[in-house]
KOLRO-581776 format. One line per field, with one value per residue (C-alpha): residue number from 1; residue in three letters; x, y, z. Coordinates in pm, whole numbers, plus 50000, padded with zeros to 5 digits. Each point is the difference from the previous one (the first is absolute). Layout:
<vodrens>
pos = NUM|... $
code = Ala|... $
X = X|... $
Y = Y|... $
Z = Z|... $
</vodrens>
This chain:
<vodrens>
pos = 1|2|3|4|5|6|7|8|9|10|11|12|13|14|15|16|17|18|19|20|21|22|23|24|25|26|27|28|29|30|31|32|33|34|35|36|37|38|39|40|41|42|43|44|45|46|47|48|49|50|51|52|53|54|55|56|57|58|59|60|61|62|63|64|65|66|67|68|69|70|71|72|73|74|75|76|77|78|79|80|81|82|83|84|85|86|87|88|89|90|91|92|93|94|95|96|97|98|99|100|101|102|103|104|105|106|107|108|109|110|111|112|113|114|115|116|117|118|119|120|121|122|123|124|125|126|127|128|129|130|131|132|133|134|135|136|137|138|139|140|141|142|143|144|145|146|147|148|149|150|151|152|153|154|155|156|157|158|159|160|161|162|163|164|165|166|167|168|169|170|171|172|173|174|175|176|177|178|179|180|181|182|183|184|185|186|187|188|189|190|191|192|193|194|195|196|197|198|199|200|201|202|203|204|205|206|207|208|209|210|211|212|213|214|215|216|217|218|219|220|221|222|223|224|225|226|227|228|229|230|231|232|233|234|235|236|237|238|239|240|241|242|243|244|245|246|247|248|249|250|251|252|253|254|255|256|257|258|259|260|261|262|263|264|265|266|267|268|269|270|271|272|273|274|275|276|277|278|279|280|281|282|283|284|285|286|287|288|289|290|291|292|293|294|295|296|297|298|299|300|301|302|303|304|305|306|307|308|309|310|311|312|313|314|315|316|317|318|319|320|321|322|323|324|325|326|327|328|329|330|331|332|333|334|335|336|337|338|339|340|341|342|343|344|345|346|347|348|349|350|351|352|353|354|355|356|357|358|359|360|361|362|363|364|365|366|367|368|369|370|371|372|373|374|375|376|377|378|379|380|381|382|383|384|385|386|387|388|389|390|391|392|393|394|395|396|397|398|399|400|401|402|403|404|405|406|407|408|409|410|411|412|413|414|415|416|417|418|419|420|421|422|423|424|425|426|427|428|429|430|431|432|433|434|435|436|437|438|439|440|441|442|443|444|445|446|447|448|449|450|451|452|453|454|455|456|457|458|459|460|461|462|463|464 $
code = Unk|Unk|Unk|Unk|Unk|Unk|Unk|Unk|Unk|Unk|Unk|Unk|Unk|Unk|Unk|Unk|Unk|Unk|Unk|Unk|Unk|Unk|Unk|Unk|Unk|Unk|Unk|Unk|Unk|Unk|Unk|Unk|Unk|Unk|Unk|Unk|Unk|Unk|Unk|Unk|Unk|Unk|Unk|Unk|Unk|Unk|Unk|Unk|Unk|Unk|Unk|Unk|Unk|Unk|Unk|Unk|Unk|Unk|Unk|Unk|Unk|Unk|Unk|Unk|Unk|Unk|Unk|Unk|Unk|Unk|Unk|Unk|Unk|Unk|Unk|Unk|Unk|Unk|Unk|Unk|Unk|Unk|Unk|Unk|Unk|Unk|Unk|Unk|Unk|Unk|Unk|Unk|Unk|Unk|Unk|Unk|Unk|Unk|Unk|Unk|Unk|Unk|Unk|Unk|Unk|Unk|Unk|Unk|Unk|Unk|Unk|Unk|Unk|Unk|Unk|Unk|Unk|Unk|Unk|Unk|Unk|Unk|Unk|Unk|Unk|Unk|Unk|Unk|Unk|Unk|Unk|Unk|Unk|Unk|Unk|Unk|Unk|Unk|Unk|Unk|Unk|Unk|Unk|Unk|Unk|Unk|Unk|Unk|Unk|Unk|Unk|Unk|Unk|Unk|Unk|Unk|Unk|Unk|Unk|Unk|Unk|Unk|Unk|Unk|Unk|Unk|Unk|Unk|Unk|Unk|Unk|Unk|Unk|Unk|Unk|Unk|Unk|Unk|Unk|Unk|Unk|Unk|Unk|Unk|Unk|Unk|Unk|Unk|Unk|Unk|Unk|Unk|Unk|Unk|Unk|Unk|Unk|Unk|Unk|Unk|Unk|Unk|Unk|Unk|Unk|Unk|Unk|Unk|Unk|Unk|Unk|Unk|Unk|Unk|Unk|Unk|Unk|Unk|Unk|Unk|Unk|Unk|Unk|Unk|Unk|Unk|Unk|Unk|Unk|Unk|Unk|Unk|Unk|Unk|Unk|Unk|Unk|Unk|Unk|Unk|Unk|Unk|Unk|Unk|Unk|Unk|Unk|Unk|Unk|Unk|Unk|Unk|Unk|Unk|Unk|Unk|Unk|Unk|Unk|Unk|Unk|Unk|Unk|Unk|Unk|Unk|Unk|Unk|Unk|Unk|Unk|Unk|Unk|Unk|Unk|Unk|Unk|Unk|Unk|Unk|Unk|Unk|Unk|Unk|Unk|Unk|Unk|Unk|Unk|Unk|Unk|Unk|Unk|Unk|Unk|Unk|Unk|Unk|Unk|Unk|Unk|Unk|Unk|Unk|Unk|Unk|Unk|Unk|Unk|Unk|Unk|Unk|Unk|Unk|Unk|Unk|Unk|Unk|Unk|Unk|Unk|Unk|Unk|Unk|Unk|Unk|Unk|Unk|Unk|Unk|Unk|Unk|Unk|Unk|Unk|Unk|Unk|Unk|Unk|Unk|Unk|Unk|Unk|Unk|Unk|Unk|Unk|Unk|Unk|Unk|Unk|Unk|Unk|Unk|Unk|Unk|Unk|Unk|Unk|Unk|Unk|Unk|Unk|Unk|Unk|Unk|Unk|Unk|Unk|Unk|Unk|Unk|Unk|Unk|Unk|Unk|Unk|Unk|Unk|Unk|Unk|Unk|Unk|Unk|Unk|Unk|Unk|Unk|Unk|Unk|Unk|Unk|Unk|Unk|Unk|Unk|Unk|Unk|Unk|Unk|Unk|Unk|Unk|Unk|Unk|Unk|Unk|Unk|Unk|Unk|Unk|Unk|Unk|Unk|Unk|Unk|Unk|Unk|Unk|Unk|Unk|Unk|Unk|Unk|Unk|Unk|Unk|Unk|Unk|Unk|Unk|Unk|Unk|Unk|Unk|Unk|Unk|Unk|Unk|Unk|Unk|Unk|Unk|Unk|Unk|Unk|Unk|Unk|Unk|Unk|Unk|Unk|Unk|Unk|Unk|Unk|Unk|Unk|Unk|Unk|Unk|Unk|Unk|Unk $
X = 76955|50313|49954|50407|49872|49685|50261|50193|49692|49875|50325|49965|49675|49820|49689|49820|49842|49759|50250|50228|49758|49884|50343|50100|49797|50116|50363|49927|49991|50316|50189|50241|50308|50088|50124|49805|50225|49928|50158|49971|50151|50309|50076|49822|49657|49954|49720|50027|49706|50022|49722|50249|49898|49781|49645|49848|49639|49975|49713|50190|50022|49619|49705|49799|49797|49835|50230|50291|50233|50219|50192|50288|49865|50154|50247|50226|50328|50208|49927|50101|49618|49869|49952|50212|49944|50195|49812|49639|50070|50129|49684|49786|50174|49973|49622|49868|49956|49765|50231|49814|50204|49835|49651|49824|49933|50322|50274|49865|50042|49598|49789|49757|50303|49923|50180|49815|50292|50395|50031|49762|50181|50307|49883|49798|50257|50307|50069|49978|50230|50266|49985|49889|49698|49686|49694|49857|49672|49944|49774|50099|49880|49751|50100|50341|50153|50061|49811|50111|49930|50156|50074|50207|49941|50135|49727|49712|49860|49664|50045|50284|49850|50103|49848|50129|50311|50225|50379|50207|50258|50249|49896|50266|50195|49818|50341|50212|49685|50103|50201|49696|49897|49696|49802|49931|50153|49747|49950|49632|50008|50224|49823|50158|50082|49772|50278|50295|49794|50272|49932|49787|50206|49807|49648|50108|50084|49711|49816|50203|49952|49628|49931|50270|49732|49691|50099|50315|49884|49633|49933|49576|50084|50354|50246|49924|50197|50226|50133|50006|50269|50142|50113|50109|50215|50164|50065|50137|50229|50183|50319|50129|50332|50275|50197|50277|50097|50085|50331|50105|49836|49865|49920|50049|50401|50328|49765|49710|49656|49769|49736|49664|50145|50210|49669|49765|50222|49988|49864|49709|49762|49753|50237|50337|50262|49725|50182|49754|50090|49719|50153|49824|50272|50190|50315|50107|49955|50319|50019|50201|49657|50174|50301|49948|50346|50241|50237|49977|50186|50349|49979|50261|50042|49636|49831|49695|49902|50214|49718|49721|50151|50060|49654|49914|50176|49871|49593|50123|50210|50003|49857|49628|49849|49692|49691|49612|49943|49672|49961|50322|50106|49653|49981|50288|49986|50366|49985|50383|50099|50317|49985|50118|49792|49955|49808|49677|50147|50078|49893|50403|50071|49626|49939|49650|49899|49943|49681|49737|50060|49888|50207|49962|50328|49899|49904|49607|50048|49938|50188|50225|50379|50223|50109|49652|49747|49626|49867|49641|49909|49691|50093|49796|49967|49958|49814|50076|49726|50257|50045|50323|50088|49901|50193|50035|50092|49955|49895|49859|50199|49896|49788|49718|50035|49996|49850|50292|50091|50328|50071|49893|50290|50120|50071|50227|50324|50086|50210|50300|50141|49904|50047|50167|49745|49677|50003|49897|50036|49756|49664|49911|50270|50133|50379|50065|50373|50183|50191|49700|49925|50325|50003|49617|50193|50270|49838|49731|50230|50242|50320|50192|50100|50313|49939|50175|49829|49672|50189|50094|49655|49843|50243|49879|49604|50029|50162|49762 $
Y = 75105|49970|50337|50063|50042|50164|50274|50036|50020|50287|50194|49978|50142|49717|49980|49718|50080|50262|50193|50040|50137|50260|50039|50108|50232|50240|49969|50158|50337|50247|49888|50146|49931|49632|49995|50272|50179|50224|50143|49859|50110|49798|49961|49896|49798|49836|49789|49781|49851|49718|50120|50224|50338|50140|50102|50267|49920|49684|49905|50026|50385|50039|50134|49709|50074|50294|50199|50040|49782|49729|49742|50264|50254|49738|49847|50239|49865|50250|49876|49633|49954|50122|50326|50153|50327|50253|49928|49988|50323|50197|49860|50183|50303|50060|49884|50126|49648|49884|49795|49713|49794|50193|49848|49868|49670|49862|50305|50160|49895|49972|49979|50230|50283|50374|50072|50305|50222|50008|49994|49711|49826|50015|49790|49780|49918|49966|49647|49996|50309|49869|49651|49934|49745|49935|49873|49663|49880|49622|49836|49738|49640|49818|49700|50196|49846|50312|50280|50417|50089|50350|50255|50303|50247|50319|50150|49825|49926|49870|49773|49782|49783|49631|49829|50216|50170|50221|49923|50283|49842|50125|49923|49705|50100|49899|49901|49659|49825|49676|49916|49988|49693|50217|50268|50309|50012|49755|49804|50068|50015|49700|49729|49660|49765|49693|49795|50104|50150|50364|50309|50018|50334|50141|49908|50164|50359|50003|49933|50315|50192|49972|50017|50336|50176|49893|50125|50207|50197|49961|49854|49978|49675|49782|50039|49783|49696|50190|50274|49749|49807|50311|50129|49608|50013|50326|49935|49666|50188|50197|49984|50226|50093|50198|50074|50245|50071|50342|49870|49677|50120|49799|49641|49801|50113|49758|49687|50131|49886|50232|50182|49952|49832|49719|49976|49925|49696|49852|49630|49947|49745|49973|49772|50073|49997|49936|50012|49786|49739|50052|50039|49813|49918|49808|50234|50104|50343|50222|50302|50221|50120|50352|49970|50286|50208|49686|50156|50290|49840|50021|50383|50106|50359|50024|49983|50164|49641|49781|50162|49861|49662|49962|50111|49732|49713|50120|49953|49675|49848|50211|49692|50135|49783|50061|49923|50056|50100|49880|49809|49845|49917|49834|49817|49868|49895|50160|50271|50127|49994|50072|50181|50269|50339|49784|49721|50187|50224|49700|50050|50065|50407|50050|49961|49905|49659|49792|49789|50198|50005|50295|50059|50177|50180|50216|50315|50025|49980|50195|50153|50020|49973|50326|50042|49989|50259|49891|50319|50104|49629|49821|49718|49683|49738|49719|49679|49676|49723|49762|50169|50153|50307|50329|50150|50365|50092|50281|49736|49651|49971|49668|49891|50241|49760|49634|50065|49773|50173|49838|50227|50340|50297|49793|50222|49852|50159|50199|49969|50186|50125|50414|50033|50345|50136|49933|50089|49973|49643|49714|49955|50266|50258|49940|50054|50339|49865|49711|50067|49931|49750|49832|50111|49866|49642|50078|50025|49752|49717|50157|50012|50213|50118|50297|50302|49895|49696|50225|50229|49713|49867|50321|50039|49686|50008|50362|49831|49759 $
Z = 14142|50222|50236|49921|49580|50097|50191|49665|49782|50255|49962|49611|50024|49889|50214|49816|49689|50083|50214|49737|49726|50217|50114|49655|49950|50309|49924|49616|50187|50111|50274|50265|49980|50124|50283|50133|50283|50252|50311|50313|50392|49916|49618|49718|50004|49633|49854|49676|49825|49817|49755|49895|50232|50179|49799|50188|49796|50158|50235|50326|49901|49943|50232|49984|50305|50156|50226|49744|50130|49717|50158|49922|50313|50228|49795|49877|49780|50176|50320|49928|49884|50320|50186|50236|50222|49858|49682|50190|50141|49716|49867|50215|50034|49628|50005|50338|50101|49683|49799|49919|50271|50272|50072|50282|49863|50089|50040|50323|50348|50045|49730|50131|50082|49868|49683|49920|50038|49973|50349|50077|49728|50132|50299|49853|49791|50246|49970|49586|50011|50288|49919|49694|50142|49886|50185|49957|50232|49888|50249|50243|49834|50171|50191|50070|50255|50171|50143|50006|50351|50024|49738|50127|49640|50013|49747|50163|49684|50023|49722|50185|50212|50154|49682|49714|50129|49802|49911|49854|49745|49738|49590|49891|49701|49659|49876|49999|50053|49800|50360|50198|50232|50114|49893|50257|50365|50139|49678|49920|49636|49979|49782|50000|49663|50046|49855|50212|50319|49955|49879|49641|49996|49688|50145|50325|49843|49827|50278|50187|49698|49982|50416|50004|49716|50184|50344|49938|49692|50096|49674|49914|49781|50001|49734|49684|49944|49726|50277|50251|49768|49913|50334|50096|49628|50067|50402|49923|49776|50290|50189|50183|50229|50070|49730|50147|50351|50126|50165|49826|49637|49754|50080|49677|49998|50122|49918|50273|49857|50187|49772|49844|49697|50183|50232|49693|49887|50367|49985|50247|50105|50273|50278|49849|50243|50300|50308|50152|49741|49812|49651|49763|49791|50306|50023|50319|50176|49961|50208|49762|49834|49869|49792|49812|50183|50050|49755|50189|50297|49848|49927|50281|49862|50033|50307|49929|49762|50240|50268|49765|49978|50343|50034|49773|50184|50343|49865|49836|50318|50338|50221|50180|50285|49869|50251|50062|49679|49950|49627|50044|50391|50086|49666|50013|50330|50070|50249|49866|49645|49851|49746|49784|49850|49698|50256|49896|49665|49822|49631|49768|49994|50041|50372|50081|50110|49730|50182|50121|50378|50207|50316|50282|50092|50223|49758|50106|50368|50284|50134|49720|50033|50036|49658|49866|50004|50007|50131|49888|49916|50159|50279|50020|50281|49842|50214|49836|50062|50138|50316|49934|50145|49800|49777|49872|49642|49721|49720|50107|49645|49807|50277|49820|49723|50166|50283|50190|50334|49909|49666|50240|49902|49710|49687|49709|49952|49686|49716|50105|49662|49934|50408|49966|49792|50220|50399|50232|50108|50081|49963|50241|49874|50325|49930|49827|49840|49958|50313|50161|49855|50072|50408|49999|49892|50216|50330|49879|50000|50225|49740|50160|49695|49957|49835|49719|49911|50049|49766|49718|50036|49917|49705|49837|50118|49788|49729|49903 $
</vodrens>
């Protein structure tokens, strides 16, 4: 099957036979209204399901493991399908720090911290409550071609140690998941197509679906096949973005497309619109990936949606120099590229890359630029077996994965659409807004952008 008809059959809900049986038989239940909205800092966040809303008895909603976590502790529709840290606190203000989020397995700093009272809670739990990040400790493969030589950990947990380290990371939104190139920030549960050699998408959220109850949920036994499909049918069934914006208001008016419905119909295919000319279909690479505010740019008597269009055409055209970013400089062989935002957010009015190539842009090292804020996260120096100069980071990133020294601090990017409704920023939660995130780019690639333009590229970044 061509992977541009195996897109459309996904967004109908047609999973292949067996999906679709069980997929009938969750969407016979009461729904919430479709598109689901919710308030978020800016406007209004709004999900639409394609199964026709969102069932609440579903699988993804169901303790199936032993610490009473769902999928839905961490992935929470009114935070664009992940968590955020108002919503972790007021969590465990109104539980005392027992909501099922709020275990040791994953949500504390150390694994071994007290949580015996409120107060102990509390600080085991700072980086969960400030950040929204969760622990992971996979172990370093063997043959890596690297070695950790120093760990600087501000918990001195006993369990993080130079051959099973621990990386603090923010849940990725369990919407809009048909756009994926790559499943979790370093790509571990991504399982490849035989046939095509990308992203057996289904396979690959099972896979996450299954491995997030066994560790996450601390599940005795895995989910059976019939949940597993379940929570793929009704995930594959979300979209999710803004759908009104507190200064320009809603996004679908004078011939804007923004919103979860327009989203839902977007074509997609793994390699569509590659800019590294990798689009299997042969068509060229064009840099105007959003178009969803170009009527917008004629509204003189309104500047707050002429700010979101400009916006717009900034992330589509402002020219970056874009160097050492590792994933795309080295392989290339080009030590400057010109480029554009949409260089490495290439997929139409989605955002992501649509290949799965993990870049390192500078968000996991040490010391971190200004306009990010990495405090309270381990450092590692990591020694490369090729004699290279060490190298210090706060996630060796995909390099966990491949072992390559070359892939160390490589995390994918995200899908950009539901931005407003899930800081903070980055893998590492290391920008708290948008405005960071958009004075991390600026002094990364030295734009020398005005306020303004940081201004109009906030304005559209919230309206997606």
């Amino acid at each position: 099957m061509h992977r541009q008809q195996r897109s459309h059959l996904i967004r109908g809900g047609l999973l292949g036979a067996t999906l679709f049986s069980v997929a009938a038989s969750i969407f016979a239940g009461s729904h919430s209204p479709n598109p689901l909205r919710s308030s978020d800092p800016t406007g209004t966040l709004s999900t639409y399901s394609t199964a026709g809303g969102i069932d609440r008895s579903n699988p993804f909603f169901q303790n199936l493991g032993t610490n009473g976590r769902t999928c839905g502790s961490c992935h929470v529709s009114s935070d664009a399908w992940t968590v955020t840290p108002p919503d972790i606190q007021a969590r465990f203000n109104s539980s005392n720090g027992l909501d099922p989020i709020f275990r040791p397995v994953d949500g504390s700093n150390c694994p071994g911290d007290d949580v015996s009272t409120f107060q102990a809670r509390q600080s085991a739990y700072s980086l969960l409550m400030n950040k929204g990040l969760i622990r992971i400790s996979p172990a370093v493969p063997d043959a890596a071609q690297f070695t950790i030589s120093g760990i600087q950990d501000p918990y001195s947990c006993p369990q993080t140690t130079a051959t099973q380290p621990a990386f603090y990371r923010r849940p990725l939104p369990a919407t809009n998941l048909d756009f994926l190139s790559a499943v979790m920030w370093d790509g571990r549960e991504t399982v490849k197509d035989p046939n095509t050699g990308y992203i057996d998408l289904i396979q690959s959220l099972t896979n996450q679906a299954k491995d997030a109850t066994l560790g996450h949920a601390q599940a005795t036994n895995p989910p059976t096949p019939q949940q597993l499909a379940l929570i793929v049918s009704f995930e594959t069934a979300l979209y999710t973005a803004q759908s009104q914006e507190e200064n320009a208001g809603g996004l679908t008016v004078f011939g804007a497309t923004g919103g979860p419905v327009n989203l839902s119909q977007q074509p997609f295919y793994i390699g569509i619109n590659d800019s590294l000319g990798g689009d299997p279909t042969g068509a060229a690479f064009n840099p105007n990936v959003f178009t969803l505010y170009n009527n917008w740019a004629k509204l003189n008597s309104q500047p707050n949606r002429q700010a979101v269009a400009h916006g717009q055409s900034l992330f589509n055209t402002l020219p970056i120099q874009i160097i050492g970013v590792g994933g795309l400089n080295d392989v290339l062989g080009q030590p400057v590229i010109s480029g554009t935002c949409t260089t490495c957010h290439d997929s139409p009015n989605v955002g992501n890359h649509s290949f799965a190539v993990p870049l390192n842009i500078g968000t996991t090292a040490y010391p971190a630029l200004p306009a990010l804020d990495i405090s309270g996260l381990p450092v590692y120096t990591v020694q490369c077996s090729d004699g290279s100069l060490p190298v210090q980071v706060t996630d060796v990133g995909r390099a966990m994965i491949s072992g390559k020294c070359a892939d160390v601090g490589k995390v994918k990017g995200p899908i950009l659409r539901g931005l407003a409704g899930r800081a903070p920023y980055f893998h590492n939660g290391a920008a708290a807004s948008l405005n960071e995130v958009v004075e991390f780019y600026n002094e990364r690639f030295n734009l020398n952008l005005t306020e303004q333009q940081k201004s109009d590229l906030v304005a559209f970044l919230e309206s997606l």
